[in-house]
N, C-alpha and C positions, 0 to 999 in steps of 0.2 A: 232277531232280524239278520246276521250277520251269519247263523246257520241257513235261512230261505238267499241268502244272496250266494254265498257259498254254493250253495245245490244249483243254482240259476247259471252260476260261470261252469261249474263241471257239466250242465246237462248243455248248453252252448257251445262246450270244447268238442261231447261227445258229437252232437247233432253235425256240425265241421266237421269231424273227423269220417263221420259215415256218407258224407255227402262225398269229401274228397276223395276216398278210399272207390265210390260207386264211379266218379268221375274215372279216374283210372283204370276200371275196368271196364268201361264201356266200349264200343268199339273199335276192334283193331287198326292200327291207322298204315299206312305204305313203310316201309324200310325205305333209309338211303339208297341210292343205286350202288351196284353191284355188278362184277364182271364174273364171268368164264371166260379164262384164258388158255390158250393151248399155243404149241410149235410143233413145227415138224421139219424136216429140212429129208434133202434129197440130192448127194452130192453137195457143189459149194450153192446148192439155193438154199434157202429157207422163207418160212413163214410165219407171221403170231397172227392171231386172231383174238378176238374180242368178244363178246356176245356182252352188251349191258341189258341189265334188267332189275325189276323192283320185287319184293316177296307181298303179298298183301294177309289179309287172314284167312284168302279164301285160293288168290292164283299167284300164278309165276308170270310175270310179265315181261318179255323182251322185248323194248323199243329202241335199240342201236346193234349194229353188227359193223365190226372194222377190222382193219387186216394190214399188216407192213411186211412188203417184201425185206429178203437180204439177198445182199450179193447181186450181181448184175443182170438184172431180169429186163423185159422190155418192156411194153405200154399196152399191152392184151393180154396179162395173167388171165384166167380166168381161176375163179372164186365160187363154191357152190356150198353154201350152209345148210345142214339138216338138219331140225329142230326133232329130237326121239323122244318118244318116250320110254324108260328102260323096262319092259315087259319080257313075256314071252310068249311068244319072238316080239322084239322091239318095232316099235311100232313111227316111222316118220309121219309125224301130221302136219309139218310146213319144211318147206324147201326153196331157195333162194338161187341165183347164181346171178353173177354178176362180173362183167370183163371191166379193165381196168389198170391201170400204171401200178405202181410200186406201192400204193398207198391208197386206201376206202375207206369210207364211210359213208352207209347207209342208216339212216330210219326205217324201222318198221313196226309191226302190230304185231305179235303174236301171243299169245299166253293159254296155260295149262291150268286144270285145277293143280293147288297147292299138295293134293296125296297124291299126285303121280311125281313119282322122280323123273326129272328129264335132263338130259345133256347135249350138247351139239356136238354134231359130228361136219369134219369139213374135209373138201378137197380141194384141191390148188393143182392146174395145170402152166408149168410156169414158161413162160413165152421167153425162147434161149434164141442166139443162132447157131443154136445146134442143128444137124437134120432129125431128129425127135426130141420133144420137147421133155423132160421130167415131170414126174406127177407125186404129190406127196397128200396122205392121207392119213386122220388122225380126229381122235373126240377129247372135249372139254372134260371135266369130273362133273359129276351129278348132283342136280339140286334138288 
């Protein structure tokens, strides 16, 4: 009796085990968010930008893009996001721009499948009282 009870708990540990093991492998579920961040600066301006976004098992999803000026800029930067993908030749499939103070943040929609690497690229025209403005331009690292 105490060998059929014995085989009853190991084949109930095993039967757990394969269930938990199948759970965990079942579908992939979202990553935490996540940024690409870059600067660039141009003379005494500068910029950082932001791109957030989640990784899933299948795409790259970017639902936030944000940006802080430095140094004395005005209230009409203008901001223009390019979402690439790194090919060849690299291929922009979304593009943004956006005018704006020292400080943004937008929402948005965009996403890639997960085997294309992509990175953003951005430009910043920074609003000086200068009589020409600075422009500074630069890309995030690749996901």
């Amino acid at each position: 009796m105490k060998i059929l009870r014995a085989a009853a708990v190991i084949a109930a540990m095993g039967l757990a085990t394969t269930i938990t093991a199948a759970a965990a492998t079942g579908p992939a579920m979202a990553s935490a968010d996540q940024y690409l961040i870059a600067r660039c600066s141009k003379g005494d301006h500068g910029i950082e930008i932001r791109a957030r976004y989640i990784t899933t098992s299948t795409r790259h999803v970017f639902n936030q893009v944000s940006w802080r000026t430095t140094a004395n800029t005005g209230s009409n930067n203008t901001v223009r996001f390019y979402f690439v993908q790194d090919a060849q030749p690299d291929i922009v499939f979304k593009a943004f721009s956006y005018q704006g103070g020292r400080t943004g943040t937008r929402n948005i929609s965009v996403n890639r499948p997960k085997a294309h690497k992509v990175y953003v690229r951005f430009k910043v025209l920074f609003d000086t009282s200068a009589s020409s403005d600075p422009t500074c331009t630069y890309h995030t690292r690749g996901i």
